[in-house]
C-alpha positions as CSV (number, residue, x, y, z in Angstrom):
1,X,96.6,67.0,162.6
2,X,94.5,67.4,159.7
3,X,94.3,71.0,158.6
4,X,91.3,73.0,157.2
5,X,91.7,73.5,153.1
6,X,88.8,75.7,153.0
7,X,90.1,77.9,156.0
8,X,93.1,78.1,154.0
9,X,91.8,79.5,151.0
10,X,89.7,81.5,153.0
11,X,93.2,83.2,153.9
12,X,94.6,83.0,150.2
13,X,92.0,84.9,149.1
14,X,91.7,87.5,152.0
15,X,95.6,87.8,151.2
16,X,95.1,88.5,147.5
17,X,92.1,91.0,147.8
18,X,94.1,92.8,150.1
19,X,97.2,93.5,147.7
20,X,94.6,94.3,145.2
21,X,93.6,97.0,147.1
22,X,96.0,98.4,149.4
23,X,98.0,100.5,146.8
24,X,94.6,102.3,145.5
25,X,93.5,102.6,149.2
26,X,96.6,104.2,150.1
27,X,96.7,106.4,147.2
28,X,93.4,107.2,147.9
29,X,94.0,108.0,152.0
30,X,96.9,110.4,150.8
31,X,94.8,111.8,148.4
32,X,92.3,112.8,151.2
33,X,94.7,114.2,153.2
34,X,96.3,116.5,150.3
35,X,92.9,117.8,149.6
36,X,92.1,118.2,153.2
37,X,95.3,120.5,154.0
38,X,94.5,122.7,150.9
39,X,91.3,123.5,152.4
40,X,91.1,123.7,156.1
41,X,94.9,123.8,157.0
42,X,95.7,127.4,157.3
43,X,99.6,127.3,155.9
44,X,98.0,126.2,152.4
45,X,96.0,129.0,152.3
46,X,98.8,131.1,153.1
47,X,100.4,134.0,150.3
48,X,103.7,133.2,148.5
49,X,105.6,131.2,146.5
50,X,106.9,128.5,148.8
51,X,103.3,128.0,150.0
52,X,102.4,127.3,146.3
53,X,105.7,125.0,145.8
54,X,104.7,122.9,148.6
55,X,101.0,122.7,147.8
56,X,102.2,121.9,144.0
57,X,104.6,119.6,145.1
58,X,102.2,117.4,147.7
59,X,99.3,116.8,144.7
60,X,102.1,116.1,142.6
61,X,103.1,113.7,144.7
62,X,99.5,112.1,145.5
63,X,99.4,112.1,141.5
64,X,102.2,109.8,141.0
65,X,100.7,107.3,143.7
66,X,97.8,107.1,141.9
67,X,99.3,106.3,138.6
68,X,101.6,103.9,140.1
69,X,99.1,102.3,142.1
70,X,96.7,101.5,138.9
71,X,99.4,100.7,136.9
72,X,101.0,98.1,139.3
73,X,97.8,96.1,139.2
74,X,97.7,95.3,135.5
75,X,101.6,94.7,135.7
76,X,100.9,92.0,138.6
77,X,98.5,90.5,136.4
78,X,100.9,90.4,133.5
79,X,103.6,88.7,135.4
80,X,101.0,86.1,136.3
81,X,100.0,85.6,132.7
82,X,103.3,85.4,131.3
83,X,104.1,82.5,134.5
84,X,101.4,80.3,133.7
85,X,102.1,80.8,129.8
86,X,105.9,79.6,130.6
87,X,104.1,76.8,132.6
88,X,101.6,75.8,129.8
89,X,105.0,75.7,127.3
90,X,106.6,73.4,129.9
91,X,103.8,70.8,129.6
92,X,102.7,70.9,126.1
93,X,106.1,71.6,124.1
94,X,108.6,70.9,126.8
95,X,112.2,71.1,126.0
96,X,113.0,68.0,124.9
97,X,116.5,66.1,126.4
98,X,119.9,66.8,125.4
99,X,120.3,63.2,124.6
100,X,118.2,60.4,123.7
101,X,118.9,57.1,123.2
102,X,122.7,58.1,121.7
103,X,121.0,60.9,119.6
104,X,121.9,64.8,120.7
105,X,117.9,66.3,120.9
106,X,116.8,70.2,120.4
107,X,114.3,72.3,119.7
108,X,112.8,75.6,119.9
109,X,109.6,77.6,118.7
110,X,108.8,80.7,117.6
111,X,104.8,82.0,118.0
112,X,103.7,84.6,115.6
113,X,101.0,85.6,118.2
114,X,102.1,88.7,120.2
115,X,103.1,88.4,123.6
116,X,102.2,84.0,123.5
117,X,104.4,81.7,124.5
118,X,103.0,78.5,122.6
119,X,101.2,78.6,119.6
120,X,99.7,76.0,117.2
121,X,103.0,74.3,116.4
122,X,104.0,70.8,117.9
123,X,106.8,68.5,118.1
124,X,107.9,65.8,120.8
125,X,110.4,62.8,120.6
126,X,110.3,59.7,122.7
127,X,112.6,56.7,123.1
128,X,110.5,53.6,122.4
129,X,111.6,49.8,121.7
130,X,111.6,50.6,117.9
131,X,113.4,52.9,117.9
132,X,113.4,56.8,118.9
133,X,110.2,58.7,117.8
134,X,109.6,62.2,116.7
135,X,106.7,64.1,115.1
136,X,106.4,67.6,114.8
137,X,103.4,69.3,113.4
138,X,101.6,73.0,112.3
139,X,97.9,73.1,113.1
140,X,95.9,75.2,111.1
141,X,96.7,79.2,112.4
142,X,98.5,80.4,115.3
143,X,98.2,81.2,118.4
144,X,96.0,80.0,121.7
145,X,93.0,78.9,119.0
146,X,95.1,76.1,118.2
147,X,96.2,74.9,121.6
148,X,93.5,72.8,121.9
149,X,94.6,70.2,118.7
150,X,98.5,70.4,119.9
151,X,96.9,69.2,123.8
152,X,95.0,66.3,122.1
153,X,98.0,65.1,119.7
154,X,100.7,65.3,122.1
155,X,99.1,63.7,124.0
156,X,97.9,60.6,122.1
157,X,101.8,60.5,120.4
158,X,103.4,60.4,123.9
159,X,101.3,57.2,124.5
160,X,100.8,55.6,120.9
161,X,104.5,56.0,120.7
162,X,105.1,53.2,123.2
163,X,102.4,51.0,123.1
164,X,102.0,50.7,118.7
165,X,104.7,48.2,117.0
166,X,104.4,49.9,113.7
167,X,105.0,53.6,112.9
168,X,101.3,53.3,111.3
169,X,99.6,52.5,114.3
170,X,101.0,55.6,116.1
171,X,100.1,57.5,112.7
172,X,96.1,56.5,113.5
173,X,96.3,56.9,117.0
174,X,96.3,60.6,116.5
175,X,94.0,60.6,113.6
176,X,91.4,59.5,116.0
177,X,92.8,61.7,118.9
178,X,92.5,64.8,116.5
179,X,89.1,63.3,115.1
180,X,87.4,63.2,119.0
181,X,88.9,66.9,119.2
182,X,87.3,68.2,116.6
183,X,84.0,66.3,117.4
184,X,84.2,68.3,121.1
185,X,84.8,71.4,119.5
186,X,82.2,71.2,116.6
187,X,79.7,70.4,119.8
188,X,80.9,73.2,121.7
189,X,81.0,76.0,118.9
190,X,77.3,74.8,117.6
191,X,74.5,77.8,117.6
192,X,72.1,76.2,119.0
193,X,74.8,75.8,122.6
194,X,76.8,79.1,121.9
195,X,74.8,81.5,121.0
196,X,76.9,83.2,118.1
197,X,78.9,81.8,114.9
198,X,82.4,80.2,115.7
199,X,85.2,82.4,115.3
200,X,87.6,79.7,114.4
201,X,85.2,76.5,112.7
202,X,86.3,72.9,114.0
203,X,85.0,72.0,109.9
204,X,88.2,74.1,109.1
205,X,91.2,72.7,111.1
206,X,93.9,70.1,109.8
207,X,97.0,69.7,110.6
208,X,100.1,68.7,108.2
209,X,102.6,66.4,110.9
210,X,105.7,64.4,110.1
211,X,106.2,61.4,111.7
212,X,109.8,59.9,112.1
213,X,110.9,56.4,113.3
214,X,115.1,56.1,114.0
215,X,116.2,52.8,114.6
216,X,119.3,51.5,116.4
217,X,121.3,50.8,113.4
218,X,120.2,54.9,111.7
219,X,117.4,53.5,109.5
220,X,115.3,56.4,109.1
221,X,111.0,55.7,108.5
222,X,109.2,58.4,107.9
223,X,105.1,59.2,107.5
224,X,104.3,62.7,106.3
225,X,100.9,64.1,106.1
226,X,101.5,67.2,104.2
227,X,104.7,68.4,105.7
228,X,107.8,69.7,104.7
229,X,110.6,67.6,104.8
230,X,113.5,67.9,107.0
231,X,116.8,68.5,106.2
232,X,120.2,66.4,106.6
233,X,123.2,68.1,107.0
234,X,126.1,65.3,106.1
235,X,129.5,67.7,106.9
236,X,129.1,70.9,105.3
237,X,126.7,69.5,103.1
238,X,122.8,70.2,103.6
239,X,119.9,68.0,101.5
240,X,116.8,67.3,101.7
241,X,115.0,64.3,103.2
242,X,113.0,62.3,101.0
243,X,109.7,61.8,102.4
244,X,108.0,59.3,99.8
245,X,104.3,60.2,98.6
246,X,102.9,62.6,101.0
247,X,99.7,61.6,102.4
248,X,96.5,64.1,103.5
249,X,96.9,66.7,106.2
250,X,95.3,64.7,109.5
251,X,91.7,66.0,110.1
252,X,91.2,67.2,106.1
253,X,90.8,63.8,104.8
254,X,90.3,60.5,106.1
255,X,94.2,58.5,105.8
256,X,94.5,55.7,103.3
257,X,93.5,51.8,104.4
258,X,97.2,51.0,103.7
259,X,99.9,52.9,105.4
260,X,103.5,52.5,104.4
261,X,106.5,54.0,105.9
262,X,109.1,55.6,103.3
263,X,112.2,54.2,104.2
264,X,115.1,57.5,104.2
265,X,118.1,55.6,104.0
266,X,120.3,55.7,107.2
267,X,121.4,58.6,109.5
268,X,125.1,57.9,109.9
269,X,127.2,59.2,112.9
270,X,127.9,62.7,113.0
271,X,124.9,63.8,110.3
272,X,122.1,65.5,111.8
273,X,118.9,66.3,111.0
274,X,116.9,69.0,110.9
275,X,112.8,69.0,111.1
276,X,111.1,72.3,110.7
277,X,107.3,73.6,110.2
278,X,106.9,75.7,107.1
279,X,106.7,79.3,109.1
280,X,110.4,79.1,108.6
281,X,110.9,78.5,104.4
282,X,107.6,81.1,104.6
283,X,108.4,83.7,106.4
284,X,110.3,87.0,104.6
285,X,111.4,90.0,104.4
286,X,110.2,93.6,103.7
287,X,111.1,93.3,100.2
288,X,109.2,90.0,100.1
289,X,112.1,87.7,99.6
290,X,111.7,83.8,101.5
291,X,114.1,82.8,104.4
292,X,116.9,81.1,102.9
293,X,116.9,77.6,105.4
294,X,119.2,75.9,103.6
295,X,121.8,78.2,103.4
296,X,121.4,79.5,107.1
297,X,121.8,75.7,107.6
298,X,124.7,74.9,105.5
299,X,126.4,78.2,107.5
300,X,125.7,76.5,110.8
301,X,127.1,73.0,109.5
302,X,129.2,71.6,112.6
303,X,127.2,73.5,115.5
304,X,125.4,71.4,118.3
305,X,121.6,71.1,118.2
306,X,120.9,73.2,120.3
307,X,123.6,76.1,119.0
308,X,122.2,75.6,115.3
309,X,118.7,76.3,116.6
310,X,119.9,79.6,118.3
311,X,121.4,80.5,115.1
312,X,118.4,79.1,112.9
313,X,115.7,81.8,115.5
314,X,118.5,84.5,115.2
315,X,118.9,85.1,111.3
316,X,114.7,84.3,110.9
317,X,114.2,87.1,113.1
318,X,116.6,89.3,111.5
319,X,115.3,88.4,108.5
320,X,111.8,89.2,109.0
321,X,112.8,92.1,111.2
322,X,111.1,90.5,113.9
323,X,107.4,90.3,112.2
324,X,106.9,86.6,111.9
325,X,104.0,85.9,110.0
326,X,103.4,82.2,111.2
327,X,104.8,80.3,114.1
328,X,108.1,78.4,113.4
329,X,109.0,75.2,115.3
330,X,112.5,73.8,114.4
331,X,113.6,70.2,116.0
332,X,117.0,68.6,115.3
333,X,118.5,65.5,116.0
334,X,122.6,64.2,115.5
335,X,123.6,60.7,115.5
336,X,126.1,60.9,117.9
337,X,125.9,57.0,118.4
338,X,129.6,55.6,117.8
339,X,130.0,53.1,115.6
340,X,132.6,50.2,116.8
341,X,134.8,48.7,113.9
342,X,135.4,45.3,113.9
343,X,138.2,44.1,115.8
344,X,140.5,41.7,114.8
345,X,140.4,38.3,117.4
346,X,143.4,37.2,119.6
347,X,145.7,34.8,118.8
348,X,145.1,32.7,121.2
349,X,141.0,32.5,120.4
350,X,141.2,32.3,116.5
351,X,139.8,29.0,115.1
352,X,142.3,26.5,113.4
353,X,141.1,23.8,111.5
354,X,140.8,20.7,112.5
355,X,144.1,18.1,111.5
356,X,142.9,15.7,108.4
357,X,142.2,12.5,109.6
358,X,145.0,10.0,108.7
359,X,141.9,7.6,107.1
C-alpha cells in the first residue's frame, strides 16, 4: 500500500501550527473569561477583601499563562536550533574514532561565536593506503560565515585522501575545492545579484591548513600552508614539530608548481601528537597574557587523547575566563602501534652451513 507523502505533510504541518498556537489560544480563552467575570459576574463586583483577593489572584493567574505561553514558543524554537546545530557538528566536524589504524584519535573544538556549535575551524583524519591522513585548518573568522569553506574542504579531503598517491595531490585537491567556493560565493555576493555590499567578501577569505601523512612504520610528512605546528609530547617532554618552509595560506595565493612534503622524522610508540589552530596560543587573559600550550601540555604529559583535550578546553577557558576570542580546534593522535622485537629463531630452523666438499 503506497501511502500519500503529501497527505502526510499535510498532517505534520496541521500538527505543528496547532502547538504553535494552542498555548496563546488558551491563554487567550482564560483571559476572556477573567475579564468576563469581573464585569458581568455579580461575586466580582461584590465589597470586600476576599472578593478583591480572588479577582487579584485570577488575572494574576491569566498573567502568568500569558507570559508562559509566549515564552515557550521561542524556547521550542531554540531547542530546535541548538538540535540541528548538534546535527550540522555531526556531519561537518564529527568526532573522529577512538582508534585508527593502531593510532588513539581525538579532538574537540571550541567556537568563539555565542551560542554556535561549529565555527570556521576544521579538522578530519582518514585511514588511507599511505598511510593515516589528517588536516586541520582555521578559515578566515568565526562563526556560521565560514561554514561554507569548512563544507567544501572537508569534503574534497575526505575524498582526495583516498583516491591521491602523494600528500601533494590531496594538497591541490582542496585548493581547487576552496577555489570553486570562493568562485560561488563571489557570484552570489555580487551587487548587481544582491542588491547590497557583502558583509563578509569571498576576495577576503584564506585559510592556513596543515596537512599530515603517518605512515606504517611512524614517518611523519607534513604540508603546511600557514599553520602552526603541532606539538609532540615524547614522555614528559613537549616540542615542537618541524614543519619545513611554510607555504601560502590556501585561497591567498596560488601554491607553488612544486610541492614537497617535509619529512618530521618518526612518531615512535607511546609519543603523541598534538595539532591545534592558533585560537589556542592566541587567546588570553584579562591582563593580556597568551595561553601557555606548552606548558598545559607538558602538565597533561601521559593522559589519553581524548583526556588531554578535556584538560587542553578546561585551563583555555579558565584562562580566558570563558571570552574566547577566536575558535580553537585541538586534534591529537598517539602511536599506540606496538613494535615487535626481533625474535631469536628455533633451534631446530636455524641455518647450518653446508659440510666442505671433500674435493
Amino acid at each position: 500500500m503506497f501511502r500519500d507523502k503529501g497527505r502526510d505533510r499535510a498532517v505534520v504541518a496541521e500538527g505543528t501550527r496547532l502547538r504553535r498556537i494552542g498555548p496563546p489560544a488558551a491563554s487567550a480563552g482564560w483571559g476572556l473569561l477573567a475579564v468576563a467575570w469581573r464585569l458581568w459576574c455579580p461575586l466580582a463586583r461584590a465589597p470586600g477583601l476576599p472578593i478583591r483577593v480572588a479577582t487579584g489572584l485570577v488575572f494574576l493567574s491569566v498573567g502568568a499563562g500569558l507570559v508562559l505561553a509566549v515564552r515557550s514558543g521561542p524556547v521550542r524554537e531554540l531547542a530546535r536550533v541548538r538540535a540541528v546545530a548538534d546535527a550540522t557538528q555531526q556531519v561537518l566536524l564529527r568526532p573522529p574514532p577512538a582508534r585508527l589504524d593502531g593510532l588513539a584519535v581525538a579532538a574537540g573544538q571550541l567556537s568563539a561565536s555565542r551560542g554556535a556549535v561549529v565555527g570556521g575551524d576544521l579538522y578530519e583524519a582518514v585511514a588511507t593506503p599511505y598511510g593515516v591522513r589528517i588536516v586541520i585548518g582555521d578559515v578566515r573568522g568565526h562563526g556560521l560565515a565560514a561554514l561554507g569553506a569548512v563544507v567544501a574542504l572537508l569534503g574534497s579531503f575526505r575524498e582526495a585522501a583516498h583516491d591521491e598517491a602523494e600528500l601533494a595531490g590531496v594538497l591541490r585537491r582542496l585548493e581547487r575545492a576552496l577555489g570553486r567556493h570562493l568562485c560561488e560565493r563571489v557570484r552570489a555576493e555580487h551587487p548587481a545579484r544582491s542588491g547590497r555590499a557583502p558583509e563578509h567578501p569571498a576576495a577576503e577569505e584564506f585559510v592556513t591548513l596543515l596537512l599530515l601523512e603517518i605512515r606504517p612504520g611512524g614517518e611523519v610528512l607534513v604540508l603546511d600552508c600557514g599553520h602552526p605546528g603541532p606539538y609532540r609530547i615524547a614522555g614528559r617532554r613537549v616540542e615542537p614539530v618541524p614543519v619545513g618552509e611554510p607555504l601560502p595560506p590556501l585561497g591567498a595565493l596560488p601554491l607553488p608548481a612544486e610541492l614537497v612534503p617535509h619529512s618530521a622524522g618518526r612518531l615512535l610508540p607511546g609519543e603523541t601528537l598534538v595539532l591545534h589552530t592558533d585560537g589556542a596560543e592566541e587567546a588570553r587573559d584579562r591582563r593580556g597574557r597568551f595561553f601557555p600550550l606548552a606548558v598545559v601540555l607538558a602538565a597533561a604529559a601521559g593522559e589519553a587523547p581524548a583526556a588531554l583535550v578535556r584538560q587542553v578546553h578546561t585551563a583555555l577557558l579558565r584562562h580566558t575566563g570563558g571570552r574566547l576570542a577566536d575558535d580553537v580546534a585541538l586534534f591529537v593522535v598517539r602511536n599506540d602501534r606496538v613494535r615487535v622485537p626481533a625474535q631469536p629463531a628455533e633451534p631446530g630452523l636455524r641455518r647450518t652451513r653446508p659440510a666442505p666438499s671433500p674435493h
